[in-house]
N, C-alpha and C positions, 0 to 999 in steps of 0.2 A: 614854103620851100626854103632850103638854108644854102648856102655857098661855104665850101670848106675852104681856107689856106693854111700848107701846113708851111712849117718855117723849124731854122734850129739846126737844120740836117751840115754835117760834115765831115771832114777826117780826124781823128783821133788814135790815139794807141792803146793797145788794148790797155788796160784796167782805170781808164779815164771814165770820163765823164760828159754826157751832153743832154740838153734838154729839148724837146722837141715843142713848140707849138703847132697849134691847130686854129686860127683864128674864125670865128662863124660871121655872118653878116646874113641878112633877112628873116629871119627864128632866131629867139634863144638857144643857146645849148642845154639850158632846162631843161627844155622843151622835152628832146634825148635824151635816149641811151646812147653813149661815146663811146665809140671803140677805136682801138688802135693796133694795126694789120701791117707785117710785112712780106714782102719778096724779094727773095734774092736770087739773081739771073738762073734758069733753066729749073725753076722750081715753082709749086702753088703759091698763091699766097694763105699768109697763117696767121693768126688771132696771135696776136698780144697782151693785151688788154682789154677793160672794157669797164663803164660804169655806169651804175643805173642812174636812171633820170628820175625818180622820186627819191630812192631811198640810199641813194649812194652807196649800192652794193659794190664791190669791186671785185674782177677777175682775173686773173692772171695767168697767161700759160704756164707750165711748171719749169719750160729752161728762161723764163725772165723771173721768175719772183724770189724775191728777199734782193734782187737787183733793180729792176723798174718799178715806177710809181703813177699812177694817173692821176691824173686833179682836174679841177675843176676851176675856174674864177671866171663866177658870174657877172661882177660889173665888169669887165673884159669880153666877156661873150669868149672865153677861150678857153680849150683843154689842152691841159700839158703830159706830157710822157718826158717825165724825169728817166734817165739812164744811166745809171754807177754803175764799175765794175763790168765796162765794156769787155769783147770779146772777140776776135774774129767771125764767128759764127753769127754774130749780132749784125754785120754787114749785111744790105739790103736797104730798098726801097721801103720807106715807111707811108705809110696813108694813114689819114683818120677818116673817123666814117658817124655817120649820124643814125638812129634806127629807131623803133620804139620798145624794143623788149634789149633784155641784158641776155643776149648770145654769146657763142664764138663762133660763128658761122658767116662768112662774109654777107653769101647771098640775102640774110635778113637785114642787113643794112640798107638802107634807102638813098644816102648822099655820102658822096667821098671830097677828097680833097685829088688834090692832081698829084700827091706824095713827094717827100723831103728825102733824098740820097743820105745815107750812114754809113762810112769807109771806117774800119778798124783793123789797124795796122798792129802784125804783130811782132 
């Protein structure tokens, strides 16, 4: 079993910049596929990202990519979600999430984090 902290979360203006961590503790994040999932008040939450756990495949929804990046650092035990070229729209509750397959589907994740607030002011 793994315990997620994310970390990073704040206010910003749109077409800033911030990084989000996900810190793991009891599992590797090897171990996983890492995904990263937001909501924003009175809406689902939605796939952002996501990365495989062998083969470092990487997914992106299509209103974050050529903007966000997911990574990995294994002696850290931690995954990060880079953010350039913030947005108002990008406001929302962020979570990471731990799984064993490279989804975008929340429900196939197995462990979350308690999620990092992201305010983009325009």
């Amino acid at each position: 079993q793994v315990q997620l902290v994310e970390s990073g979360g704040g206010l910003v203006q749109a077409g800033g910049s911030l990084r989000l961590s996900c810190a793991a503790s009891g599992r590797a994040v090897s171990s996983y596929s890492m995904g990263w999932f937001r909501q924003a008040p009175g809406k689902q939450r939605e796939f952002v990202a996501t990365r495989g756990r062998i083969s470092g495949t990487t997914v992106y929804a299509d209103s974050v990519k050529g903007r966000f990046t997911i990574s990995r650092d294994n002696a850290k035990n931690t995954v990060y979600l880079q953010m350039n070229s913030l947005k108002p729209e990008d406001t929302a509750v962020y979570y990471c999430a731990a799984g064993s397959s490279v989804t975008t589907t929340p429900i196939t994740y197995d462990y979350w984090g308690q999620g990092t607030q992201v305010t983009v002011s325009s």
